[in-house]
N, C-alpha and C positions, 0 to 999 in steps of 0.2 A: 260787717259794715252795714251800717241800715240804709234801703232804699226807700228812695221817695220816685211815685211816679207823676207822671202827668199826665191828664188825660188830653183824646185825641180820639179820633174816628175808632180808632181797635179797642180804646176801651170802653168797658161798658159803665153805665148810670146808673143802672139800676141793682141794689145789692141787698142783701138782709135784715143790715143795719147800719146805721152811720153813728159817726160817735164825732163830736164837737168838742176837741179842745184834747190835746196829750199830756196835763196835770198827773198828779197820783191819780183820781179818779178816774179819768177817763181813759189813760192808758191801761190800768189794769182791771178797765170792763172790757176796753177792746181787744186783750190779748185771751182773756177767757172764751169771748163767742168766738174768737178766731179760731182759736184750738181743738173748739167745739164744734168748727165745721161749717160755722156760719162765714158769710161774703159780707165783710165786713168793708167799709168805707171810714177812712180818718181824715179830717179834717184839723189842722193846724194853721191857725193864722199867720204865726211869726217862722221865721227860717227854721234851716235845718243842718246849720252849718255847724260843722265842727265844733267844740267850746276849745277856744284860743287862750283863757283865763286872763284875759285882759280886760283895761278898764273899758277901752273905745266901745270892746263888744259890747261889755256889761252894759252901758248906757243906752247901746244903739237898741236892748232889748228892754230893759226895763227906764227907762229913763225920757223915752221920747213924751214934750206933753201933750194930755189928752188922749195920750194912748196907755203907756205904759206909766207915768207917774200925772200925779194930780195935787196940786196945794192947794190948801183948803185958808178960810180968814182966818184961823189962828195961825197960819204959818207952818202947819202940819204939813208933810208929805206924805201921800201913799203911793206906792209902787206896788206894780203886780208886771211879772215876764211875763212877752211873746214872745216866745219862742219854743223847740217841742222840748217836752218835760216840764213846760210853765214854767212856776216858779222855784221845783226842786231843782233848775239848774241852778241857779243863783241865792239857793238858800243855807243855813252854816250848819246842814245835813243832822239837824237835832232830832231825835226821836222820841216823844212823849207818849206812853200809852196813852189809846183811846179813851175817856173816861165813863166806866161802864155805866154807871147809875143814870150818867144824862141819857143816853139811849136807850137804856131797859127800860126807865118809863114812856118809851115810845112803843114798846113790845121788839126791839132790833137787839140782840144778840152777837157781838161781835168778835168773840172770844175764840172761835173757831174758825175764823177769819186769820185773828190775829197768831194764831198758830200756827197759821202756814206760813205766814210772812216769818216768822221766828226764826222759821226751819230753813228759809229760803234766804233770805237777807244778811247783809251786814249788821245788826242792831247790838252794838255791844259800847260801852264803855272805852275809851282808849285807852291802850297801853301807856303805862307812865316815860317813853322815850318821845311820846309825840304831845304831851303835855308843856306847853312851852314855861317860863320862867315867870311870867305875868299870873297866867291863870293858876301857878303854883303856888304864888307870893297872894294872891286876893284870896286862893282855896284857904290857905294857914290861917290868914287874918281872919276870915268868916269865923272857923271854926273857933277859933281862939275868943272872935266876940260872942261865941254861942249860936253861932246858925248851922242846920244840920247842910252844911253845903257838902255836895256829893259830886262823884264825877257824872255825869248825864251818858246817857245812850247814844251814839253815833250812826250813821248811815255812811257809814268809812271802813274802805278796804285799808288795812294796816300796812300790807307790806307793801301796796302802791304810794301810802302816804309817805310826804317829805319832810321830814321835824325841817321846823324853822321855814314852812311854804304861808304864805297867805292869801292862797288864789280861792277856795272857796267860795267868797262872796262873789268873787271875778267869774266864776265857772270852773270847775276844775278841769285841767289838759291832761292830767294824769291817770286819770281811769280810776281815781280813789275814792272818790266821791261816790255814795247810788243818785242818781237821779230816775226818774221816769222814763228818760231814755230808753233805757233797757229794757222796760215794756213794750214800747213801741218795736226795736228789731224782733224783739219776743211774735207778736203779732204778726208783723212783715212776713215773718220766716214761718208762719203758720197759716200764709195767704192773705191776709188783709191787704188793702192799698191804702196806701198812702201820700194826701197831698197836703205840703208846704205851701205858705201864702196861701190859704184855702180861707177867706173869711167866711162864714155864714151868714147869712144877712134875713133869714125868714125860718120859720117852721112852715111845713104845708101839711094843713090839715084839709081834710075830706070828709064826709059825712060823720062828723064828730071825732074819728081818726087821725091818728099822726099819720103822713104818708111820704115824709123824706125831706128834703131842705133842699133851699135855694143859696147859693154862696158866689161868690167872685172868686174867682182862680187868674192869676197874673194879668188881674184888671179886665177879664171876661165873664160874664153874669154866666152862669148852670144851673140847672136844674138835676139834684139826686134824686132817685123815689127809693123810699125802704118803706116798712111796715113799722121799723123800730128805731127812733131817734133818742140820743142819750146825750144831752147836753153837759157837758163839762170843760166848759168858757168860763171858769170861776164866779167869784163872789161879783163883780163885773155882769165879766160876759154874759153870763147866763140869764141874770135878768131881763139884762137888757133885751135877749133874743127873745124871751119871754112877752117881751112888750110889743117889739116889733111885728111877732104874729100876732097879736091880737088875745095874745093867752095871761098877759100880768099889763099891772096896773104901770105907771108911767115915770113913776116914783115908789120906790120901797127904803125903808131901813135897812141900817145894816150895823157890825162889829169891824173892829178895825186890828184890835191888836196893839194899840199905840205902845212905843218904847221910847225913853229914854236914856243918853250914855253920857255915864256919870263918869269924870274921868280925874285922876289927881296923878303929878310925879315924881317919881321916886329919883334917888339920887345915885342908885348901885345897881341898877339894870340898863342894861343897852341892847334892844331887844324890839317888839313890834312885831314881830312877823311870826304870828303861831299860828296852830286852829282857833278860832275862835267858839265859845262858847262851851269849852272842855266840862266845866262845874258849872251847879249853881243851886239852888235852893226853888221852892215852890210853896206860896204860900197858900194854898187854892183858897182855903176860906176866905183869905182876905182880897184876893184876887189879884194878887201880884206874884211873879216870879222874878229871878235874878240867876245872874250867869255873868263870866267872864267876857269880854266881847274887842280883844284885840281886833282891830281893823286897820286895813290898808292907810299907808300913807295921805292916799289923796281923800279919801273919807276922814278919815281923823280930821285933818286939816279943813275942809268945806262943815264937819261940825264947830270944829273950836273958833273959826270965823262964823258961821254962823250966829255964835252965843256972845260974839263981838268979842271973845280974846283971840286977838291977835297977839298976843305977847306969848300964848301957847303955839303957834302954827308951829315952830320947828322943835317941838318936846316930845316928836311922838316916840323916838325911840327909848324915851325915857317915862310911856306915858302909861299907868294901869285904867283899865275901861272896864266900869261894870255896869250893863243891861239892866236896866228895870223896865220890865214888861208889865201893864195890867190889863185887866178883864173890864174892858168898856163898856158901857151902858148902849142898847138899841139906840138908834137913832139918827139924823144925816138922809139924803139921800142917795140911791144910785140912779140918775135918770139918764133921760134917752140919750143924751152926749156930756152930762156930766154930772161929778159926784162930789156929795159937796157931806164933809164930818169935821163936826168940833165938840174938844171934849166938853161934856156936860159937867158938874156941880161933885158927883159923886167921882168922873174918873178924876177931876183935879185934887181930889183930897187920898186918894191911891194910891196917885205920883206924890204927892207930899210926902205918904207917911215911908213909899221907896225910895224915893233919894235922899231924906235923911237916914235912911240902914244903908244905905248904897257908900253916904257921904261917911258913916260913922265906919264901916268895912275899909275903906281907903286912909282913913285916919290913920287906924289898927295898923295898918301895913305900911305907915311911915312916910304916905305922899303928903303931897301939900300941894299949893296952886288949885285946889279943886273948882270943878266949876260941871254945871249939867248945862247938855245939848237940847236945843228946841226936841220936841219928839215930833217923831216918823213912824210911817205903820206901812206891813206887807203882808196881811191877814184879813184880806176883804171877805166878808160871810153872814153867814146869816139873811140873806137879803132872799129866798126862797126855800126857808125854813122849812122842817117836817113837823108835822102838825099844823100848819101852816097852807103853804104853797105847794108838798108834795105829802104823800100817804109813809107809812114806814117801808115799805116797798121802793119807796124811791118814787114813785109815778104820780105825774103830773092827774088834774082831775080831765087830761085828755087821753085816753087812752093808746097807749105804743108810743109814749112820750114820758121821757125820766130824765131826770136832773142827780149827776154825782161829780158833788165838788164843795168847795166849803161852801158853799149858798147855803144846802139844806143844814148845817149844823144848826140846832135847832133851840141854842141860848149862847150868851155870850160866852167867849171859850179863853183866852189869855194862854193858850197851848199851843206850842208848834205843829200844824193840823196833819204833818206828811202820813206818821205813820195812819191816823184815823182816817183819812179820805184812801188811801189804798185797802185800809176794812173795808170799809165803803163800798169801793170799788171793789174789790173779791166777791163781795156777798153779794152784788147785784150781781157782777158776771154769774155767779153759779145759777143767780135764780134764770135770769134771764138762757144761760143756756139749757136748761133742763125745760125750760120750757119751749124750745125753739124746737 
């Protein structure tokens, strides 16, 4: 069970390192210097409760506004979790390798990274018992229209998973799910401390040095000192803290991620409730991907009102959803209390050319009623890019100061970032232990 502590006169402030935010990134730099020996400090903004897989949770962490979601003037939503493991609790545990070429012309290497996570993780395709009847029925149609749809890589424990569960998006109760969770006890149990409700609210620098962070714990101001700060507040947070100390400008761009769910019904399945995102295809050149994307009842329904059918709210058990994801163009801001993105000229001709493959895949498979959801995004990044905002190294131009999290991806990405922000995270952890 993981501990969270709180501090108080017995514990101490001052540690080796602190690390901002239990994402992939920053859990798995914190579990590396921990291991390594370093007095490691964690900092997580949102709880650390149990994942209950329900919806009230899911909302209370990603959904609050201004915190956790944000609509934008075209009616877009982004969401990003507070809570520890970020947004791997609540994401539909897809795993897309890193894609090397963006990073090797940065000179970053991630290959060896990603080999241990290989060795160490769940990353594997499901088993065809946990493929529900939805994603089976859009899998055959693809293929039959000609798309190389495949089954996708998972971050799912098999024999914990439950054919026919839909908590995923909700948090998984089951233990099936990886999230970054399991970082963090990794850590814990390797001496790091650990504080929930821990906002950051400053970097403290000193003669050109980073020298620890100021934060709010259960609505009391602290002061941490370390030598070595590692911001990973995401595509968000991390800016923002950037700006706060005095180290980023006030406003930055960023990627989003935007998706669309294309959805039509069939008339011989009675069904709704699988993994979602089992298959899908990727078109990287064009900048779109696609996937199956069964989702909960209460989602289903706040899309299909959204896009004003009402005549769909009660069809979800009969309803197929396919994900069109693409690769967004820079631009929008993240600023000091708010962030504001709308698609540009190029992402709306993206979405075009996917939800007519989206709309012509659902054909193929015999639905009707079709109709596409406003899009939403949960892939904020870019916004402290490398090359940019940080070195390949990861380090800010303040020294003892590093950002790992989707911020630094460092072009637009239209990829599910888990598995690449835990490279991320590896590679800094080694560097940074070997030199500690």
């Amino acid at each position: 069970m993981l501990a969270c502590a709180s501090m108080d006169a017995t514990h101490p402030t001052s540690f080796d390192a602190i690390v901002v935010g239990t994402g992939p990134g920053g859990a798995s730099v914190a579990r590396e210097l921990a291991r390594g020996g370093a007095r490691v400090l964690v900092l997580e903004q949102g709880d650390a409760a149990a994942t209950a897989g329900t919806l009230g949770q899911m909302a209370a962490r990603a959904a609050v506004p201004g915190k956790g979601a944000f609509l934008h003037r075209d009616l877009s939503l982004l969401v990003r979790a507070l809570t520890l493991g970020g947004t791997s609790t609540i994401n539909f545990a897809t795993a897309a390798p890193p894609p090397a070429a963006m990073f090797a012309a940065h000179g970053i290497d991630l290959a060896p990274a990603l080999a241990a996570w290989r060795a160490e993780l769940p990353l594997a395709p499901l088993p065809d018992r946990l493929v529900g009847p939805m994603a089976t029925r859009i899998m055959t149609a693809a293929r039959e229209a000609g798309l190389d749809w495949h089954k996708l890589d998972k971050m799912i424990r098999p024999a914990a998973c439950r054919s026919g569960c839909w908590r995923c998006v909700y948090g998984c109760p089951f233990g099936a799910k990886w999230t970054a969770r399991d970082l963090v006890d990794d850590a814990v149990a390797a001496g790091a401390t650990l504080l929930a409700r821990a906002r950051a609210t400053r970097v403290l620098v000193r003669d050109g040095r980073a020298q620890g962070v100021e934060a709010v714990v259960d609505g009391t101001p602290v002061t941490y000192a370390a030598p070595l700060v590692v911001l990973a507040a995401g595509g968000i947070g991390s800016p923002r803290l950037l700006h706060a100390s005095g180290l980023g400008p006030a406003g930055v761009p960023f990627f989003s991620d935007p998706v669309v769910a294309v959805m039509g019904s069939v008339d011989d399945i009675e069904g709704g409730a699988e993994v979602p995102m089992a298959a899908g295809a990727s078109h990287h050149a064009d900048g779109i991907a696609y996937a199956d994307l069964t989702l909960p009842r209460p989602m289903y329904q706040a899309f299909a009102f959204q896009a004003g059918r009402v005549d769909r709210l009660f069809a979800h058990a009969h309803t197929l959803t396919v994900m069109v994801k693409i690769r967004d163009e820079f631009g929008g801001r993240v600023g000091p209390r708010w962030v504001d993105k709308t698609l540009q000229p190029a992402d709306r001709a993206r979405f075009a050319r996917g939800i007519g493959i989206a709309r012509g895949i659902l054909e193929h498979a015999g639905a009707h009623h079709i109709f596409a959801s406003h899009h939403f995004a949960a892939h904020p990044g870019g916004s402290a890019r490398i090359g940019e905002r940080v070195g390949s190294d990861l380090q800010t131009d303040t020294p003892g100061l590093y950002v790992c999290d989707a911020a630094v991806i460092p072009e637009p990405w239209g990829l599910p970032p888990t598995l690449t922000l835990l490279c991320l995270g590896r590679r800094l952890g080694w560097q940074l232990a070997r030199q500690g």
